[in-house]
N, C-alpha and C positions, 0 to 999 in steps of 0.2 A: 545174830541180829534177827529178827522177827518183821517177815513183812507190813508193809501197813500200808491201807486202805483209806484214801482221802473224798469225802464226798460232800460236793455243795449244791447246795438247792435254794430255790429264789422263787418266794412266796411272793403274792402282791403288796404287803406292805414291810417287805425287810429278806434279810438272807443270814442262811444256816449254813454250818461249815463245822467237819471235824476232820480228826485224823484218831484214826484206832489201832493198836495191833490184832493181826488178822492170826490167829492160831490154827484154824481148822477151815476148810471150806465151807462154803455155802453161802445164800442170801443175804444182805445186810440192805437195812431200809429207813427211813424215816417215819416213825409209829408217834403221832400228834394225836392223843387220847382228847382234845378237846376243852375249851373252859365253858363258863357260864354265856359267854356273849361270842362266842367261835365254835364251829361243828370241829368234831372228829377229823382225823384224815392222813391217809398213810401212803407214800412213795413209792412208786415204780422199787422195786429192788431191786439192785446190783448182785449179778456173781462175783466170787472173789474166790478165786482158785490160790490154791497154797501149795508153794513149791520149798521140795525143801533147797 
């Protein structure tokens, strides 16, 4: 079984939520590239260390 990595975050008008499997270490973040009527905007990033 493959660890996994659960991250939520709570924007001013709603909240985000996943669950991933995590294969390899490293950074994982929330990357919100932006629309017409909302800016850009990207989350503090989480380490996720992977054991075997």
């Amino acid at each position: 079984m493959l660890p996994t990595h659960t991250t939520r975050g709570r924007g001013s008008t709603g909240s985000l939520r996943t669950t991933v499997k995590a294969v390899k270490d490293g950074y994982w973040r929330w990357n919100f590239t932006g629309t017409s009527t909302t800016g850009p905007a990207k989350a503090t990033g989480d380490y996720v260390d992977v054991r075997p």
